[in-house]
C-alpha positions as CSV (number, residue, x, y, z in Angstrom):
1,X,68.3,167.0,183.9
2,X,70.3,164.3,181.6
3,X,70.1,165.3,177.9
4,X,69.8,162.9,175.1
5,X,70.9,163.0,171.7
6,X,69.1,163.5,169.1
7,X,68.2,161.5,166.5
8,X,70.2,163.5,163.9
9,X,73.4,163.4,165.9
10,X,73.0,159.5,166.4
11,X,72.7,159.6,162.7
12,X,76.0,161.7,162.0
13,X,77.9,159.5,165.0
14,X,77.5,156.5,162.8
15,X,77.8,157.9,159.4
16,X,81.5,159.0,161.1
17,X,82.1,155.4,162.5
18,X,80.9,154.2,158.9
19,X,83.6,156.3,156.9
20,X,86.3,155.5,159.7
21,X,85.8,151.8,158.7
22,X,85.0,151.7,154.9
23,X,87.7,154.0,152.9
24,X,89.5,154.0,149.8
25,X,93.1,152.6,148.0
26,X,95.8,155.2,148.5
27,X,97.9,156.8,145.9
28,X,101.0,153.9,147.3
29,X,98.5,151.2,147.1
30,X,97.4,152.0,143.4
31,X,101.5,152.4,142.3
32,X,101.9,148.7,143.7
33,X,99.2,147.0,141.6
34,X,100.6,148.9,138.5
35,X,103.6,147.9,139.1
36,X,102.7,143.9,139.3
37,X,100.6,144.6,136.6
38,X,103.0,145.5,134.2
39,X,105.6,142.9,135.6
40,X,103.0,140.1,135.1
41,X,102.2,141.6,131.5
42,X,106.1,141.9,130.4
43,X,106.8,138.2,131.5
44,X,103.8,136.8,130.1
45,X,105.2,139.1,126.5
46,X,108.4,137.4,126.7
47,X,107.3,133.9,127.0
48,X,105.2,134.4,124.1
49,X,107.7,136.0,122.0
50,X,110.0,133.0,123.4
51,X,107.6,130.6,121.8
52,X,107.2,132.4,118.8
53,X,111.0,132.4,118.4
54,X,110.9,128.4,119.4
55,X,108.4,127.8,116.6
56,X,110.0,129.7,114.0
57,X,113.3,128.1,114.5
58,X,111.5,124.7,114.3
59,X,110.3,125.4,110.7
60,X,113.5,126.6,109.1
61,X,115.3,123.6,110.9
62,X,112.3,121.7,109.3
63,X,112.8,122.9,106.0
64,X,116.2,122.4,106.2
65,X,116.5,118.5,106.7
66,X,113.6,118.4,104.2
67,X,116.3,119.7,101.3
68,X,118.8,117.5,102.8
69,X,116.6,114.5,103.1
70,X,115.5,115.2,99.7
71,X,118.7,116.0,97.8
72,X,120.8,112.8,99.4
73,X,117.5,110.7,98.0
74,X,118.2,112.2,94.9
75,X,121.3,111.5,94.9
76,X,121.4,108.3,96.2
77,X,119.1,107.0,93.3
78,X,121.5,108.9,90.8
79,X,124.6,106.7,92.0
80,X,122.8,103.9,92.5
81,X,121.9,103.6,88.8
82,X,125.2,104.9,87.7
83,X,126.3,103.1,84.3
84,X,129.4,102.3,83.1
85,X,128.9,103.5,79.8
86,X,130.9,106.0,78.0
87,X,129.3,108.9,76.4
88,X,129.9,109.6,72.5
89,X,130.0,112.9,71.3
90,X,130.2,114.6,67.5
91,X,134.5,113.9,67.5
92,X,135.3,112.4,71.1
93,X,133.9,109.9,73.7
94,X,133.7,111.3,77.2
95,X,134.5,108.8,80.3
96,X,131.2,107.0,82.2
97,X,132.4,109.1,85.2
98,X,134.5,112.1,85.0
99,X,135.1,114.2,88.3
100,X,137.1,117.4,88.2
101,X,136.8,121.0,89.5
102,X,134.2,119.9,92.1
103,X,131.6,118.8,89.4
104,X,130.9,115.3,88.9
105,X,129.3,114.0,85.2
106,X,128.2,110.4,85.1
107,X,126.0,108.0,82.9
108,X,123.0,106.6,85.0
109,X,120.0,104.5,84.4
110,X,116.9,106.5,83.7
111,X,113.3,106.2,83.8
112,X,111.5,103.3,81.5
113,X,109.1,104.6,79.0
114,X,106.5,101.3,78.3
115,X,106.2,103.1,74.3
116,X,109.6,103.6,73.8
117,X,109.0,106.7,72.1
118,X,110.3,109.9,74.1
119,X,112.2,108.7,77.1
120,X,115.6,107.4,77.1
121,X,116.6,104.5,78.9
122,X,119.7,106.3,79.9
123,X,120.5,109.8,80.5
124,X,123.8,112.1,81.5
125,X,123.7,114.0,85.0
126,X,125.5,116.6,86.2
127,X,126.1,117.8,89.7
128,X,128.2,120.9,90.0
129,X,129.1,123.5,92.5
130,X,129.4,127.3,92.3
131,X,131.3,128.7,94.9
132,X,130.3,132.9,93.9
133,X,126.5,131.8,94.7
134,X,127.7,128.9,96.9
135,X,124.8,126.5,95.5
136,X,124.7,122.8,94.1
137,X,122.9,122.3,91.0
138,X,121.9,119.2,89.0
139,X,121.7,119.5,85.8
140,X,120.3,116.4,83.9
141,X,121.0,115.5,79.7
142,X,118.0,113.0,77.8
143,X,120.2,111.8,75.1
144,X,124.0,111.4,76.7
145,X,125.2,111.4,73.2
146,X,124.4,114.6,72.2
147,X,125.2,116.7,74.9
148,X,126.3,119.8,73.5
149,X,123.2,120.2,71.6
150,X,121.1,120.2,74.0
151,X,119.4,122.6,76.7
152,X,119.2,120.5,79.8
153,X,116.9,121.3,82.5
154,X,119.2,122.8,86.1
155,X,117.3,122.7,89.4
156,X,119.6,123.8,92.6
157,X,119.7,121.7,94.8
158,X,121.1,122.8,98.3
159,X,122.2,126.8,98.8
160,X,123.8,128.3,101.2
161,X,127.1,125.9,101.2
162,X,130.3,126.1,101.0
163,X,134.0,124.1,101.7
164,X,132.1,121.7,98.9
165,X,134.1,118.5,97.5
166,X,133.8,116.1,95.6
167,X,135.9,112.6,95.7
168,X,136.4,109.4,93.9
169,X,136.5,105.7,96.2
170,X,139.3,103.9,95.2
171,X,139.4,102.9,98.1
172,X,141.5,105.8,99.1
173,X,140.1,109.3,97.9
174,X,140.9,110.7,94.8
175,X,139.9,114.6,93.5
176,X,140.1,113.5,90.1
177,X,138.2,110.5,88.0
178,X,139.3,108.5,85.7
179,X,143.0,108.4,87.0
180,X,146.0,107.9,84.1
181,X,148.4,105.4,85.0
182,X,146.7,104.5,88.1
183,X,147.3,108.3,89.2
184,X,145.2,110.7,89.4
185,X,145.2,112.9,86.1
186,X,144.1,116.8,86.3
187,X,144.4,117.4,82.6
188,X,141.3,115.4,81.4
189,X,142.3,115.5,78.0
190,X,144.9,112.7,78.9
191,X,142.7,110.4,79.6
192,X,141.8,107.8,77.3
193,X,138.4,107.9,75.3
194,X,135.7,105.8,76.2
195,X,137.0,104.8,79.7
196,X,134.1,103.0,81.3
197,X,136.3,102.5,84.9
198,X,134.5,103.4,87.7
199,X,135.6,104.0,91.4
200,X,134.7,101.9,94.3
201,X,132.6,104.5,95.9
202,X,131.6,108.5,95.4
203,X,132.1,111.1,98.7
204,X,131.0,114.3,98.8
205,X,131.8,116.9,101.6
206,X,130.7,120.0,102.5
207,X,129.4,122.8,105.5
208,X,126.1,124.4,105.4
209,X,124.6,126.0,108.3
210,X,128.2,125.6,110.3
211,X,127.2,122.1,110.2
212,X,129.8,119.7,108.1
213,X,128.4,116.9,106.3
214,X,129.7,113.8,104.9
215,X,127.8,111.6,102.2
216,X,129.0,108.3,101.0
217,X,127.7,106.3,97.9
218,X,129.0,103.1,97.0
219,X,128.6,102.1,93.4
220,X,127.7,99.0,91.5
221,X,130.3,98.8,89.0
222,X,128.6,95.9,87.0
223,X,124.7,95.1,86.9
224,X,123.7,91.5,87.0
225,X,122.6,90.4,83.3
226,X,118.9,89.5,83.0
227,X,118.1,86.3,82.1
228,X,116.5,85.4,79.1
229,X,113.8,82.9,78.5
230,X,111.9,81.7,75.9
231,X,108.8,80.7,76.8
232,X,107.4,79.5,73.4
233,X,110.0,76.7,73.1
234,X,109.4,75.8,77.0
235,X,105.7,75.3,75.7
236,X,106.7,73.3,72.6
237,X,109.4,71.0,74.8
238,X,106.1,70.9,77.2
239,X,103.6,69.5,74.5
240,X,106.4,67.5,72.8
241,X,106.3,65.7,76.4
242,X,103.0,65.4,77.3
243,X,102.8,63.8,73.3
244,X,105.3,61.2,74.0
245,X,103.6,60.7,77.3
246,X,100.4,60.1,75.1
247,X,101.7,57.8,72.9
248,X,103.3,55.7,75.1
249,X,99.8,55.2,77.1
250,X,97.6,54.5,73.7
251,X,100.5,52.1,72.9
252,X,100.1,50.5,76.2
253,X,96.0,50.4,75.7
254,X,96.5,49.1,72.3
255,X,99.1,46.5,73.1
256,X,96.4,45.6,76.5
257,X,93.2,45.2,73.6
258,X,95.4,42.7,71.5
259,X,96.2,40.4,74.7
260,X,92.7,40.0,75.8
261,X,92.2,39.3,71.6
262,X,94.3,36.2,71.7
């Protein structure tokens, strides 16, 4: 007589085939995944530390030709209104332009006051270098006459530079300004009071960030003199002709009413 199964051993026969065919990740399996896990995770890091890096770079470069963009403006409007006026002290008369020592001293143009009552027309500047701290500083006088007595205002300009120099145009360049005898002088007490000569041009040179640069200014030795007008008398020698242009017409009526009488 053929047996059957029962229904609890058909039960357990496909529970077994069940577990055969569903079972879990090994101990292998789960290492792998860590693994490209923690690859993916450290690459993704790294590009984002790369990009932070990137960025921060970008700013300080930014920064950087900011001051440089700014200070050659600066000084590109200083030059440009450079005077040739001399500047009068209590017992001497400095040059318009004096370089020596790397520091430049000049007579420019300032700002116009409308009042006329507290700014100068003219004023002294200063540009100077200090190779201990290796900055530029401007330093900037209201009256150029009085120098000595005063307490000018210094703002730095550009830090972290060095190899700095300063040159005269002439056309060739010269580390000291006003020259004596067509030479260039370093004892500035040789030089003549009151020299108002000024070069052709004003170089500076110097390295900051490993990076050399080279500014050139050329200067106006002479500014074109305004012209003056008078604009009362144009408006007297304007009625004094349209007058003569009167008279001669009420002539011509008068002389046309006495025709036409006779």
């Amino acid at each position: 007589m053929q047996s059957f199964p029962s229904h609890y051993q058909l039960h357990q026969k496909k529970l077994h085939q069940v577990r055969k065919q569903v079972h879990g990740f090994t101990l292998i399996e789960v290492l792998v995944a860590l693994a490209i896990f923690a690859v993916l995770a450290l690459a993704g890091w790294k590009v984002f530390d790369a990009l932070i890096k990137v960025r921060e770079r970008n700013q300080i470069h930014t920064q950087r030709l900011s001051t440089l963009q700014s200070s050659y403006t600066l000084m590109l409007r200083d030059f440009s209104q450079l005077a040739a006026r001399p500047a009068r002290q209590s017992a001497t008369t400095e040059p318009a332009l004096i370089i020596a020592d790397n520091k430049i001293t000049f007579t420019r143009m300032g700002a116009f006051d409308p009042t006329m009552r507290s700014t100068s027309s003219i004023e002294r500047v200063s540009y100077q270098y200090d190779a201990g701290q290796q900055r530029l500083t401007r330093t900037s006088y209201r009256n150029p006459d009085q120098v000595r007595s005063q307490t000018p205002p210094t703002s730095v300009l550009l830090s972290d530079i060095s190899n700095f120099s300063v040159q005269a145009l002439e056309p060739a360049p010269a580390d000291f300004w006003p020259p004596v005898n067509n030479l260039a002088e370093t004892d500035t007490s040789k030089v003549p009071q009151g020299d108002s000569r000024l070069p052709q041009g004003i170089q500076l040179q110097f390295t900051i960030n490993d990076r050399p640069i080279l500014w050139r200014f050329s200067l106006v030795k002479k500014l074109p003199e305004p012209v003056a007008t008078n604009t009362s008398a144009n408006k007297g020698a304007d009625n004094g002709q349209s007058g003569q242009q009167d008279n001669s017409q009420n002539d011509d009526i008068n002389s046309g009413i006495q025709a036409s009488n006779d």
